[in-house]
N, C-alpha and C positions, 0 to 999 in steps of 0.2 A: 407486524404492526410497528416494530420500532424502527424498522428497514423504509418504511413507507413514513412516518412520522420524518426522520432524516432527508428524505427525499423531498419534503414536500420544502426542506429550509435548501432548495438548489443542489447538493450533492448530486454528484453524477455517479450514473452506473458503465462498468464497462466489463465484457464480453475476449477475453483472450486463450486461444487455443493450445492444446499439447502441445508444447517443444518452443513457446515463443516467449520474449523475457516482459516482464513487466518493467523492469529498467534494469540497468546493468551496472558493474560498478565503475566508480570512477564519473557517472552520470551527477549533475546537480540536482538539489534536491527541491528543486523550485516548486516543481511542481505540486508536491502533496505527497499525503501517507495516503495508504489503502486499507483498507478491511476486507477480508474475504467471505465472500457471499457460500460461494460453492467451490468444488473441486480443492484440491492438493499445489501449493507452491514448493520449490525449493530454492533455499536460497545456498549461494557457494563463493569463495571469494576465491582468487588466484595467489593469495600469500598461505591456504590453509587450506588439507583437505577435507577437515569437519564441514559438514553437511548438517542444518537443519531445515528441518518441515514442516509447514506450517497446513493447519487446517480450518474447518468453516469457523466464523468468528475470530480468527488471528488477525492481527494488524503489522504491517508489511509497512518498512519506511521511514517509519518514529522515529527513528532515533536517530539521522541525518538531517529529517525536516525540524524536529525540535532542537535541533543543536543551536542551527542556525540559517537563515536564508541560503549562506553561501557553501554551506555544507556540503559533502560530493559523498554520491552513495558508496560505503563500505561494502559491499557484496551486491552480487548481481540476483535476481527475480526470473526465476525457468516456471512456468507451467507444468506440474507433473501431468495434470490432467485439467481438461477443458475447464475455464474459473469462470465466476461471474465476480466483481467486485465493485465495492464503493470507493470514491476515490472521496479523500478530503483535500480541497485547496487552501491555500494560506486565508482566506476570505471566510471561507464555511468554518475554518478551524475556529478562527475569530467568533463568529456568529454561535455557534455550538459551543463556546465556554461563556459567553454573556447568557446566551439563554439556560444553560444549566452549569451553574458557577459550580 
């Protein structure tokens, strides 16, 4: 319900398979944060070989998109396993803190 309630204020869903990145680092962050619907991410950066993993309900991206528009993502987004995801744009982010301050 709440997956669909989001959806109905335009957020997009999106569909990415084992082994593909949802962005990588060094990528801008224009685009939006994510939430994960289903399936396993890994995120990994090339200065550090900590690895974390994120799963269903984690949010992926925050913290480059909320820094700043011009922000450029700190680690890269791997698929461990098939995702489904909601993606938030700077537009929805907007819309979703007016309508629930």
């Amino acid at each position: 319900p709440v997956i669909r309630d989001f959806l109905s204020m335009g957020l997009s869903r999106h569909w990415v398979n084992v082994g593909d990145y949802i962005f990588r680092e060094g990528d801008q962050a224009v685009d939006g944060l994510y939430i994960l619907i289903t399936g396993r991410v890994k995120l990994k950066s090339r200065s550090s070989e900590a690895v974390i993993e994120l799963g269903r309900g984690d949010m992926l991206g925050e913290e480059a998109f909320l820094d700043s528009q011009d922000s450029l993502r700190s680690m890269s987004a791997v698929c461990m396993r098939d995702c489904e995801l909601v993606k938030i744009s700077p537009k929805n982010f907007e819309l979703i803190c007016k309508r629930f301050p």
